[in-house]
C-alpha positions in Angstrom: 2.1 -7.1 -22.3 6.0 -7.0 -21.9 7.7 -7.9 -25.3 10.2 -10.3 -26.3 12.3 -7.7 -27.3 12.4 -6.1 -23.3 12.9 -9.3 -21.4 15.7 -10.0 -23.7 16.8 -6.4 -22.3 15.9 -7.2 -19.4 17.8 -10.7 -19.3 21.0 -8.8 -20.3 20.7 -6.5 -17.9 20.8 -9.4 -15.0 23.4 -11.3 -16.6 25.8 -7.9 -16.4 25.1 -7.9 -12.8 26.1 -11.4 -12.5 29.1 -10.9 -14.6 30.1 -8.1 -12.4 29.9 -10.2 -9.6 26.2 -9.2 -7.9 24.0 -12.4 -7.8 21.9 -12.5 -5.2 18.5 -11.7 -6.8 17.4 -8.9 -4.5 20.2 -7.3 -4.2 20.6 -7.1 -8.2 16.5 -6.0 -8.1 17.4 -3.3 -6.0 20.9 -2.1 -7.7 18.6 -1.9 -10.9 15.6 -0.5 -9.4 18.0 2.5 -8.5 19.3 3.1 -12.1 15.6 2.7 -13.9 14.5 5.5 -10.7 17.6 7.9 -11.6 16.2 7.6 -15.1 12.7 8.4 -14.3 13.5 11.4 -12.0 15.7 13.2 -14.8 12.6 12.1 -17.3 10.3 13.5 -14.7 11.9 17.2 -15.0 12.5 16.8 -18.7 8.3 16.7 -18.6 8.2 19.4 -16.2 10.6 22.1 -18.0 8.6 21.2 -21.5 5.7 22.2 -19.6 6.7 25.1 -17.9 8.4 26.5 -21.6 5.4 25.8 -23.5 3.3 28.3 -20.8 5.8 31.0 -20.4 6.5 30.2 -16.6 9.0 29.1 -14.5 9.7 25.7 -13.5 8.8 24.9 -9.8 10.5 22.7 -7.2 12.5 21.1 -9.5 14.3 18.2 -8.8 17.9 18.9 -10.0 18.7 22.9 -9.1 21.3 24.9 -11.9 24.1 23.5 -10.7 23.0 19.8 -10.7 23.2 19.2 -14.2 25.5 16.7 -14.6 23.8 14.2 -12.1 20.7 13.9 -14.6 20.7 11.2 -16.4 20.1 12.2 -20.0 23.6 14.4 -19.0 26.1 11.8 -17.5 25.2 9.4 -20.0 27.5 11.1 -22.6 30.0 10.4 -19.8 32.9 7.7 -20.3 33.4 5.0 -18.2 35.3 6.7 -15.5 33.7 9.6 -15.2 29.9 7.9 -14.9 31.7 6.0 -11.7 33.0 9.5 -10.6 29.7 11.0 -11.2 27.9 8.0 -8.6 31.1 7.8 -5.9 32.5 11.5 -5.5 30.1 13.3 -7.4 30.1 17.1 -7.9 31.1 20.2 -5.7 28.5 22.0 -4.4 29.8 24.2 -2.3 33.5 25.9 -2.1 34.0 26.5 2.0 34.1 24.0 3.5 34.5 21.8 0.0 31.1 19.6 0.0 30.2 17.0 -3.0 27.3 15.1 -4.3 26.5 12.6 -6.2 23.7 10.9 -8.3 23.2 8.4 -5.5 22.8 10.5 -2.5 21.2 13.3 -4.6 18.3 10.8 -5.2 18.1 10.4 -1.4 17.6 14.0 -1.1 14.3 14.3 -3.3 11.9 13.4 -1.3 8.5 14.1 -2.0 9.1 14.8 -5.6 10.1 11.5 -5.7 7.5 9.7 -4.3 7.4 6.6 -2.3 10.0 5.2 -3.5 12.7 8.2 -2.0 10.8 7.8 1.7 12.6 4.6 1.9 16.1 5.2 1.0 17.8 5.0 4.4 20.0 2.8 4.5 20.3 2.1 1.0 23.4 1.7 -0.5 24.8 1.6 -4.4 27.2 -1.3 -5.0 27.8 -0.7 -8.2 31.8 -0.1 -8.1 33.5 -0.8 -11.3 33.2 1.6 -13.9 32.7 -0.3 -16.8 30.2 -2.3 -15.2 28.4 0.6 -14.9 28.7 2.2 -18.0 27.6 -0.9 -19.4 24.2 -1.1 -17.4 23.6 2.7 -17.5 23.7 2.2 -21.4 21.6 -1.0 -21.4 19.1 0.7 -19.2 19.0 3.8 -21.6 18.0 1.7 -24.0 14.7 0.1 -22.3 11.1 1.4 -23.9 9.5 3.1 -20.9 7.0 5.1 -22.6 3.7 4.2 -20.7 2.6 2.8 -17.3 1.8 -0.7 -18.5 5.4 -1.3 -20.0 7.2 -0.2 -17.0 4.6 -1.9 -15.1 4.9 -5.2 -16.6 9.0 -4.6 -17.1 9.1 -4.6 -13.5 6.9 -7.9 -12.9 9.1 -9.4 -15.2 11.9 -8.6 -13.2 10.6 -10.0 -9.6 9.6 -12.9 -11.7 13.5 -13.3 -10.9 13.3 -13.6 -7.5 11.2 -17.0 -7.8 13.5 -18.3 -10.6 16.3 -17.9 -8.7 15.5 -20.0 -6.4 15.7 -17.6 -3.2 14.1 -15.3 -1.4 10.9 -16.7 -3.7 8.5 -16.4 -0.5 8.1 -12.9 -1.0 6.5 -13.7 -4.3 3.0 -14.9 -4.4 1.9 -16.0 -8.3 1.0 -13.5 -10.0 -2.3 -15.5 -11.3 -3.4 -16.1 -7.9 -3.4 -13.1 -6.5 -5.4 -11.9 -9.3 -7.9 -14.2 -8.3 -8.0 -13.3 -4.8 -8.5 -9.6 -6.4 -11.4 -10.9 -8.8 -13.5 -12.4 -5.9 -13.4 -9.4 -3.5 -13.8 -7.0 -6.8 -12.5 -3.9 -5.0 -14.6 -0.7 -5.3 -13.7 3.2 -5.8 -14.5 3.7 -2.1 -12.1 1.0 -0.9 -9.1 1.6 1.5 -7.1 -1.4 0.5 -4.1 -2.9 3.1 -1.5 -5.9 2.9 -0.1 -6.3 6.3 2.4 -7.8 5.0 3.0 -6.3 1.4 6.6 -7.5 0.1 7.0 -6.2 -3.2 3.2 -5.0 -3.3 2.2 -7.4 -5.8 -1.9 -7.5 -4.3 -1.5 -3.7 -4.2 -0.8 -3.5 -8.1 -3.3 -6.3 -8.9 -5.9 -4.0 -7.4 -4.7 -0.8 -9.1 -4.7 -3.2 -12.6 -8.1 -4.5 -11.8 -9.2 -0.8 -11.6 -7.7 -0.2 -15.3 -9.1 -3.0 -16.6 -12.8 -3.0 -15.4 -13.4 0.5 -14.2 -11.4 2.8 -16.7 -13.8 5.7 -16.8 -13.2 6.4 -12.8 -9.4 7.7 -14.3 -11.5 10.6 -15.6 -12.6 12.0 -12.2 -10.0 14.1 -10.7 -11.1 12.9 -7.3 -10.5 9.6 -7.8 -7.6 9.9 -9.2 -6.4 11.9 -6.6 -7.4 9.2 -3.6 -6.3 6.5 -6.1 -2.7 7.7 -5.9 -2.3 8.7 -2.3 -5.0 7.2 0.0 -6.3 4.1 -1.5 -3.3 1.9 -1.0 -1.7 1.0 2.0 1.5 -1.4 3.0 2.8 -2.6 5.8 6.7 -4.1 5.8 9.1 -5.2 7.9 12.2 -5.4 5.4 13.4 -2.1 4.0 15.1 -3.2 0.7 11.5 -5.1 0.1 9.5 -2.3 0.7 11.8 -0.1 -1.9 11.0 -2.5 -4.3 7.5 -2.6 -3.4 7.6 1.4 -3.7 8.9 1.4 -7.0 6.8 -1.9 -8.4 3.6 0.5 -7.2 5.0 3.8 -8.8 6.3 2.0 -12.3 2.3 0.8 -12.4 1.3 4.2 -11.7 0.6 4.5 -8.1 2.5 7.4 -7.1 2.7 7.5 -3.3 0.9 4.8 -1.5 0.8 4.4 2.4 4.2 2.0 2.8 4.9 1.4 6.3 7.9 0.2 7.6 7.5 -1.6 10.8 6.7 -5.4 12.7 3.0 -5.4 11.6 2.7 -8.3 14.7 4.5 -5.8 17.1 3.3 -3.1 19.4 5.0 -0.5 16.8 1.8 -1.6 14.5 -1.0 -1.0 17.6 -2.3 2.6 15.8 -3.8 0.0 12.6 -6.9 -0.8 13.9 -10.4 -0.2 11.8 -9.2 1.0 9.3 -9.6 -0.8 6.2 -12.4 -2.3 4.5 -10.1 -4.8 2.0 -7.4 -7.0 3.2 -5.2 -8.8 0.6 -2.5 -11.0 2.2 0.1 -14.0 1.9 1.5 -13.6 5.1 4.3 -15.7 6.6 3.8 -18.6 7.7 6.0 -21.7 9.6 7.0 -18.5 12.0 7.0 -18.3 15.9 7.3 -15.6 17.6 8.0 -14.5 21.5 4.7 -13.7 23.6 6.8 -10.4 24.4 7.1 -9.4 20.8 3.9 -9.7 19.7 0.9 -7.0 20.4 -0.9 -7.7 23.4 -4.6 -7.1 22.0 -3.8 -10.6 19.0 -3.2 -12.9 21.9 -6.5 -11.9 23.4 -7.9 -13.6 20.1 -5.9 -16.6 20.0 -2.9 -16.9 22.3 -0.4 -18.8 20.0 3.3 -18.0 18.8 2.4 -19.3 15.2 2.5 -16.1 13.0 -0.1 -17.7 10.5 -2.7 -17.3 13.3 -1.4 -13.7 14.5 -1.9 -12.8 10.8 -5.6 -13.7 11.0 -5.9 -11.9 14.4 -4.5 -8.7 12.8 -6.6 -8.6 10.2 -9.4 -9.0 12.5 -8.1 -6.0 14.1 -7.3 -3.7 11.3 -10.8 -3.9 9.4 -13.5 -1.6 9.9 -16.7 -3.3 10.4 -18.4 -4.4 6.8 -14.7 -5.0 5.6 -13.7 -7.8 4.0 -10.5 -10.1 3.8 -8.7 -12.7 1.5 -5.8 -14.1 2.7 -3.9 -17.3 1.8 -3.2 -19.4 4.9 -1.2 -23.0 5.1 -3.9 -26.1 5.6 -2.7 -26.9 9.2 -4.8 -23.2 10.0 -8.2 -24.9 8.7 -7.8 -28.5 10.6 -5.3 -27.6 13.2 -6.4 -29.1 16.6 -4.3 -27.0 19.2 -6.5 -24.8 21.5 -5.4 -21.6 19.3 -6.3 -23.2 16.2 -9.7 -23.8 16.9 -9.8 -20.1 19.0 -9.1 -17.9 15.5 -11.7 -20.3 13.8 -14.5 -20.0 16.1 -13.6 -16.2 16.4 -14.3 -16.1 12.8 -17.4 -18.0 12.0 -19.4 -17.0 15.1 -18.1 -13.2 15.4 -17.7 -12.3 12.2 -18.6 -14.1 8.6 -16.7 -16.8 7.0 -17.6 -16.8 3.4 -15.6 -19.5 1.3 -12.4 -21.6 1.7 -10.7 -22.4 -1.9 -8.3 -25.3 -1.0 -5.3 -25.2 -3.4 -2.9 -27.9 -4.2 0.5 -27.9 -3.2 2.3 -27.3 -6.4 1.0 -23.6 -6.8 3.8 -22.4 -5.1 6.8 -24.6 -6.7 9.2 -24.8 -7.0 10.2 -23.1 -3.8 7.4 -24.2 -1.3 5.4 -27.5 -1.8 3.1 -26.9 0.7 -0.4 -27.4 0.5 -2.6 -23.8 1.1 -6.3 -22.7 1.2 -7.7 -19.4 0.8 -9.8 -17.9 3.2 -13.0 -15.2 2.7 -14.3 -13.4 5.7 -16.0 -10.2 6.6 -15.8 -8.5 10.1 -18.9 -8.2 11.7 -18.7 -8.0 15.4 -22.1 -9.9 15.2 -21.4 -13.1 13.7 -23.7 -13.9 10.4 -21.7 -17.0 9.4 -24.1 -19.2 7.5 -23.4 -21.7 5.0 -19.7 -21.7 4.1 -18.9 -22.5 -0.1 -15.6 -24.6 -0.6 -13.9 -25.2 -3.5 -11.4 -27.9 -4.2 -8.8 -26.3 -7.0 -7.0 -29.3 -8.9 -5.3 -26.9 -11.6 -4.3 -23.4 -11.7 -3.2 -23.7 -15.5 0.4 -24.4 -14.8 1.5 -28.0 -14.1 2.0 -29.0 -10.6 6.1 -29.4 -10.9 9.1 -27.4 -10.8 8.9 -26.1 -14.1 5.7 -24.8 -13.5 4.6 -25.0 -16.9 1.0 -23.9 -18.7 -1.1 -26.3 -19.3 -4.9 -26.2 -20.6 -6.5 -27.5 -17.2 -7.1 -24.4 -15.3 -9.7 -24.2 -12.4 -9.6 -20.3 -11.7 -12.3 -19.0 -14.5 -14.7 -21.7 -12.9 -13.7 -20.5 -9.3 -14.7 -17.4 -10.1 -18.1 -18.0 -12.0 -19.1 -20.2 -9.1 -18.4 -17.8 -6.5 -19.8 -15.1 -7.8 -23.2 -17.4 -7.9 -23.0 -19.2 -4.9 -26.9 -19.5 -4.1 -26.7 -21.5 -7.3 -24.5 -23.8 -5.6 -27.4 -24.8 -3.3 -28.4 -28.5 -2.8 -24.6 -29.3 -5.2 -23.6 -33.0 -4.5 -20.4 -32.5 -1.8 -18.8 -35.3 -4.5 -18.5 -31.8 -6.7 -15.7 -29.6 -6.8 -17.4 -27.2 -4.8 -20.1 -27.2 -2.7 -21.9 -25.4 0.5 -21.8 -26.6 4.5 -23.8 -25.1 6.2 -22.1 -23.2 9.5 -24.1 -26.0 12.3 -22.0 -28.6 10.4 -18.9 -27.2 11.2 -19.5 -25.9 14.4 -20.4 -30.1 15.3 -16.8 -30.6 13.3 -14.8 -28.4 16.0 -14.8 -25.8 13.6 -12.5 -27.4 11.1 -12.9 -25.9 7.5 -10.3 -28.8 5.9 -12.6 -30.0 2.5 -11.6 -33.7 3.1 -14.2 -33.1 6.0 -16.9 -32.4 4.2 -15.9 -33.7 0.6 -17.5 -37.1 -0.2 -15.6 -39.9 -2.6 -17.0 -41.8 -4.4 -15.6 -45.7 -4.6 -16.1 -47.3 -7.3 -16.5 -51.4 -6.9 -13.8 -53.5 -9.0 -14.2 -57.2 -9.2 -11.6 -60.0 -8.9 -11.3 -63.2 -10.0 -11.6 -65.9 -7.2 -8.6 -67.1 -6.0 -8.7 -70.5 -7.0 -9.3 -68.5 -10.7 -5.7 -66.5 -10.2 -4.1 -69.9 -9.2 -5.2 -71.6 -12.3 -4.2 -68.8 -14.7 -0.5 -68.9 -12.9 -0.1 -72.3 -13.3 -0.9 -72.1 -17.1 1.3 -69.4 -17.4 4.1 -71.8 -15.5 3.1 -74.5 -17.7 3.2 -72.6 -21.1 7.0 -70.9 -19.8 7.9 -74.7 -19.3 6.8 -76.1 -22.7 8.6 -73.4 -24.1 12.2 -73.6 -22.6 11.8 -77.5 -23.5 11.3 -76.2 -27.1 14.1 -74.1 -27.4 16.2 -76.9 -25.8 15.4 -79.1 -28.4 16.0 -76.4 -30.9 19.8 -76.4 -29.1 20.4 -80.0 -29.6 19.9 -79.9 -32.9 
């Protein structure tokens, strides 16, 4: 767990961004993602060279050559001010005739696979960093930062895309971190998973999955198999914005995932036609609120729902890019479950009579405040081809275990250990009163409902009876009350005159 001692580092870290002028939250994200890489890459070879001493044999492909030296980190940090800046604008001269120069920046550019992810997404990156003291200040400050395992780095860097949401922009690219845990705990990946998020931001479902590994399934670290597909072939990305996929790369290699599968493309567009059955886990918060062209969109998702809406493309997708037997969480706005248009009710039939709708957890709108107040639902399914829809379990969440608001505070009611028990035992949850907070329909029902899976369909209220007074009762007791006001001003009038 990150320390009070790092997010205070952490904390001054952002506010010498700010004071240097760089506020927008990504773009500070990214500036620092690049100095804690630079550090890691120098930290990388210091590893390396202690190896290769300690067994007599030379180091090889290393990551800075002989005459690279002073773009490592652990050298130009002795640097002043002026000559760190130098160091990151003109760099050093590598080369006499014609004159050629690199610096720390573009050398990391130049890595590539020693690198990992992270360096396969560098074009078009650029440092903005420009004022010297600035950054001797956060090259110091950085220095400074405990990174000595996989957890602290890990959770430094959740801390720091906590930011993003705080900030108050940009804060759709960050699902809670507590609910996407969830989503991980009720599909409990397995060793033999191939895990995708169509649209992965900064990879948060892909490093819930890689912690949910650490934390129940430790022992599988031991097989050099595993770890080998665990660090190039379990995890897969898909991303349309570069800087967000950089940070989604680095938030993946700081928790020890050292080259995933990040693609950068339109997952919606014809660019994205090759994913198709190949996944058997889909975690997503896709966007939603979106429309898109017909032309811009991949012809095979229309054939599933015709529709501009990207919430129901998402679902098509998915569809599309799980093998058969896979299985899919994915948080979707409430107007997918009751949504009456002629698309709406295509992408539900197309999963409860082709494939296997397994639960909807309807969650209230305050889980994703203070940026987004709308109300979502998440959504279980496996792809079948063959249908095997039978009786659906829906869960109405009341709490998460932070208040509803924009402070998003903890509180002690907190549905999400029950959600899980529940739906881990859902044959228990046979013949459960639909006045519960959870209960099964079974698939006729909603098929005779036009397929909507909204829980105020099937959730029953109970009314509870209050009594009045008869009128003529009321009356009486207001003109008592008149009469007793009255007697009382005359009192105090007499009280005047005296």
């Amino acid at each position: 767990m990150i320390t009070g001692q790092i997010k205070s580092q952490v904390d001054a870290i952002w506010n010498l961004f700010a004071n240097g002028g760089l506020t927008n939250a990504l773009t500070v994200i990214e500036q620092f993602t690049y100095l804690l890489f630079l550090r890691r890459l120098d930290e990388r070879q210091i590893n390396e060279e202690k190896k290769a001493n300690l067994l007599g044999q030379p180091l090889k492909n290393p990551i800075y050559g002989p005459g690279e030296a002073d773009l490592r980190w652990h050298n130009f940090l002795n640097f002043g001010p002026e000559q760190k800046l130098e160091i990151f604008t003109r760099g050093i001269q590598v080369s006499n005739d014609p004159p050629e120069f690199l610096n720390a920046f573009d050398k990391m550019k130049t890595v590539g696979k020693a690198g990992g992810v992270f360096t396969e997404h560098m074009k078009g990156a650029t440092f903005m960093v420009n004022k010297a003291r600035l950054l001797d200040s956060l090259v110091m400050n950085i220095n400074d930062i405990t990174m000595s395992d996989r957890d602290t780095k890990g959770d430094l860097y959740e801390y720091m895309l906590s930011k993003i949401a705080s900030a108050g922009r940009n804060g759709q690219f960050r699902t809670p971190r507590h609910i996407i845990r969830l989503m991980v705990d009720l599909t409990r990946p397995t060793k033999d998973d191939v895990i995708c998020d169509p649209s992965c931001g900064t990879a948060g479902f892909l490093v819930s999955v890689g912690e949910y590994f650490h934390e129940n399934h430790p022992d599988l670290f031991l097989d050099k198999n595993f770890r080998q597909r665990y660090n190039s072939e379990m995890f897969h990305g898909v991303e349309i914005d570069p800087s967000m996929l950089r940070i989604g790369a680095m938030n993946l290699q700081l928790h020890g995932i050292e080259d995933p599968q990040l693609l950068e493309r339109d997952a919606l567009s014809e660019q994205n036609a090759d994913q198709r059955d190949k996944y058997t886990l889909l975690l997503a918060n896709p966007p939603f609120k979106g429309s898109l062209d017909y032309d811009s969109v991949e012809a095979s998702l229309l054939q599933t729902a015709k529709t501009k809406k990207t919430e129901l493309l998402f679902l098509s997708l998915m569809l599309r890019m799980l093998q058969t037997g896979g299985r899919a969480a994915v948080i979707v706005p409430d107007g997918v479950l009751f949504g009456s248009s002629k698309a709406h009710k295509a992408i539900r039939s197309e999963i409860i009579e082709k494939h296997k709708l397994t639960a909807v957890i309807s969650m209230p709108g305050g889980v994703f405040k203070p940026y987004a107040g709308v109300s979502t639902a998440v959504l279980f399914f496996t792809k079948t081809g063959t249908g095997g829809t039978d009786d659906v379990w829906f869960y109405d969440m009341q709490a998460d275990g932070f208040s509803l608001d924009d402070k998003r505070q903890a509180t002690e009611a907190n549905d999400l250990p029950d959600i899980v028990t529940r739906f881990w035992a859902r044959t228990q949850e046979q013949g459960r009163a639909r006045t519960e907070q959870s209960f099964l329909v079974p698939k006729a029902e909603i098929v005779e409902n036009d397929y909507d899976l909204s829980i105020n369909r099937y959730k029953e209220i109970i009314y509870e009876a209050v009594e009045y007074d008869p009128p003529a009762a009321i009356i009486q007791r207001l003109k008592d009350m008149e009469q007793e006001r009255f007697e009382l001003l005359e009192e105090l009038e007499k009280i005047m005159g005296e």
